[in-house]
Backbone as numpy.savetxt, mean C-alpha at the origin, in Angstrom:
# Nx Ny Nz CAx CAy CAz Cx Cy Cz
7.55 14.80 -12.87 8.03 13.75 -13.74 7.93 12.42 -13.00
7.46 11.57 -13.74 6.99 9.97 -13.10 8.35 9.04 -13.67
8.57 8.43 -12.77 9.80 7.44 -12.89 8.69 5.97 -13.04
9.52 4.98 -13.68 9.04 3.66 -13.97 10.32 2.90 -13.35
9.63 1.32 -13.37 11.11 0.62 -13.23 10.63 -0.25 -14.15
11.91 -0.67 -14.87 12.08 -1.23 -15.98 12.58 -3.04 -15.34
11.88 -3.76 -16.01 12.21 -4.84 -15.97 12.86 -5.74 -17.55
13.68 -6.03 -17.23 14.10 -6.14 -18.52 14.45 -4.96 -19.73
14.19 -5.41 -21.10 13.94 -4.27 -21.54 12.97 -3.96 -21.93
11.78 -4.43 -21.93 10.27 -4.14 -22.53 9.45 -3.52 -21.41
9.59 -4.78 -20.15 8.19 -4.54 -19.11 8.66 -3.23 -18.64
7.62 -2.48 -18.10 8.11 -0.99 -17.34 6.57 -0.86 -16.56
6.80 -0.85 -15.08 5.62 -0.22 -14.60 5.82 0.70 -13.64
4.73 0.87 -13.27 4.77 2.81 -12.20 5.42 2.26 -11.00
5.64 3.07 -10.95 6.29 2.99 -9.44 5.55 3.07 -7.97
3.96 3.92 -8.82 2.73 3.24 -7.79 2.34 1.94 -7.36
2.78 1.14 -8.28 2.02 -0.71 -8.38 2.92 -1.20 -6.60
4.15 -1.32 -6.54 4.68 -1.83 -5.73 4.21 -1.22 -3.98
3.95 0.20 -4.48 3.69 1.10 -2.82 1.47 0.54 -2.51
1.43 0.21 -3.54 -0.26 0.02 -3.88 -0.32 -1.73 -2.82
0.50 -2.66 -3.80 0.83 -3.84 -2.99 1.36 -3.91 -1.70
2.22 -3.06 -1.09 2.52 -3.14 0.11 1.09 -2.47 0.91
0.58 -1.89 0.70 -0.05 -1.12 1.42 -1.46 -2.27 1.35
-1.17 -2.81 0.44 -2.93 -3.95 0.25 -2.16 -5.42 1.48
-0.77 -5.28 1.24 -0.13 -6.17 1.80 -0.41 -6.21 3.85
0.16 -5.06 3.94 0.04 -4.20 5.56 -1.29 -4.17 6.19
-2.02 -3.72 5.17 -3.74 -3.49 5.76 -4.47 -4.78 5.93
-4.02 -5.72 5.03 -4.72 -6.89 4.97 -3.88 -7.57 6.21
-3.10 -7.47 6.76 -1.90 -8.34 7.75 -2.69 -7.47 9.45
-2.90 -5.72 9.20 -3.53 -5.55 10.40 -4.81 -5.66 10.35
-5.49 -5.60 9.40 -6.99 -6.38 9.70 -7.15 -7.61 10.33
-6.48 -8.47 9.86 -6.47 -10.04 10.21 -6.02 -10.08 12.09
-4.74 -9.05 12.53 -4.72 -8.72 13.71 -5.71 -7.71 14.51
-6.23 -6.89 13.87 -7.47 -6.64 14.50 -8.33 -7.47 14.76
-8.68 -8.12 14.12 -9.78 -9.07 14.02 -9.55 -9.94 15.05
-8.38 -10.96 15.05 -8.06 -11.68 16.21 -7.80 -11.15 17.47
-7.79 -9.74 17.89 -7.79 -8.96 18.97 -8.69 -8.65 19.23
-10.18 -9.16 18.75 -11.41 -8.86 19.02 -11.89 -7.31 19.01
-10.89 -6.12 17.90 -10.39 -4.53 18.58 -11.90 -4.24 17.38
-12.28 -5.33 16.52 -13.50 -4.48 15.44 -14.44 -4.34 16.26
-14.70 -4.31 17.21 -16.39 -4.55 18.11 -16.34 -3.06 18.34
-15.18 -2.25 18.42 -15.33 -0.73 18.81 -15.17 -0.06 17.37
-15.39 -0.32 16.08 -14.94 0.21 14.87 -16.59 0.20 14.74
-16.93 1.57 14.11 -18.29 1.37 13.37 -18.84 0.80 12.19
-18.12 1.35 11.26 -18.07 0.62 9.91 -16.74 0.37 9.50
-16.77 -0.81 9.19 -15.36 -1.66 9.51 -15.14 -1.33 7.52
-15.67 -1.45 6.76 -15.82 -1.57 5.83 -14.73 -0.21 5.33
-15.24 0.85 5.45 -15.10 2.31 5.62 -13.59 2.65 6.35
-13.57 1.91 7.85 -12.24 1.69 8.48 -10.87 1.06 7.85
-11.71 0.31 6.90 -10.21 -0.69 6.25 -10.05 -0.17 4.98
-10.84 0.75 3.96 -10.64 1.42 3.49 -9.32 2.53 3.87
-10.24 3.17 5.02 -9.22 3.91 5.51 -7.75 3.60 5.70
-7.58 2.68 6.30 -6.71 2.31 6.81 -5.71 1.87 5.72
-6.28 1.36 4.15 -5.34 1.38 3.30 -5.02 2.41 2.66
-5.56 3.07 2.58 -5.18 4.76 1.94 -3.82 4.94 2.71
-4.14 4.77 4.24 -3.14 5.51 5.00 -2.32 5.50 4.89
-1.85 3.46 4.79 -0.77 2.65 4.82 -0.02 2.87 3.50
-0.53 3.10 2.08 -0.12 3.47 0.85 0.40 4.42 0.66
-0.34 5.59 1.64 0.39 7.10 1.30 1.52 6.88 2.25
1.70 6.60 3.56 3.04 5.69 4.00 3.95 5.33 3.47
3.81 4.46 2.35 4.94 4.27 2.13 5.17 4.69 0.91
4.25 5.73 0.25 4.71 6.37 -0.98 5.57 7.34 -0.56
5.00 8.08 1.23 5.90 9.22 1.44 7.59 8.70 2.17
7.79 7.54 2.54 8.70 7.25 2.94 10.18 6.59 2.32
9.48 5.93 1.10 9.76 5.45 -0.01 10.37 5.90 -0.90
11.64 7.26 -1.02 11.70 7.48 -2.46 11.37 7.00 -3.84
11.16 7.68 -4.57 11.28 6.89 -5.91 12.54 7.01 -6.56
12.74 5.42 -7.08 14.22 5.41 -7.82 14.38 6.17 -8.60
16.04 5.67 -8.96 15.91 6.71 -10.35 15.64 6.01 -11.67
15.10 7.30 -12.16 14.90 6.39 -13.95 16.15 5.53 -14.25
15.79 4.76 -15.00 16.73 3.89 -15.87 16.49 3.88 -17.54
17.43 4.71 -17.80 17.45 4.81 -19.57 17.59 6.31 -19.92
């Protein structure tokens, strides 16, 4: 069973959108520190890596994250 959060009384979205943004949030914050650590010169395909690396960060904090409880 999928929980939403309700904003108001109309808007309602998944409870994926917010763990999706943090995780685009995190990956994009350690790329930018990779990058200035000069650490991509040992990454092969960086492309592929930052992919990776957001999957990771998303399932992170989907698994750490409970989901609330419904409302209604």
């Amino acid at each position: 069973m999928t929980t939403q959060w309700l904003i108001g009384d109309t808007v309602s979205i998944s409870t994926i959108v917010p763990a999706v943004l943090g995780g685009l949030l995190l990956a994009g914050f350690l790329s930018w520190l990779l990058a200035r650590l000069r650490l991509y010169r040992f990454i092969w395909n960086r492309p592929l890596f930052e992919l990776a690396l957001f999957l990771i960060l998303t399932g992170a904090i989907v698994a750490l994250f409970p989901n609330p409880v419904a409302s209604g």
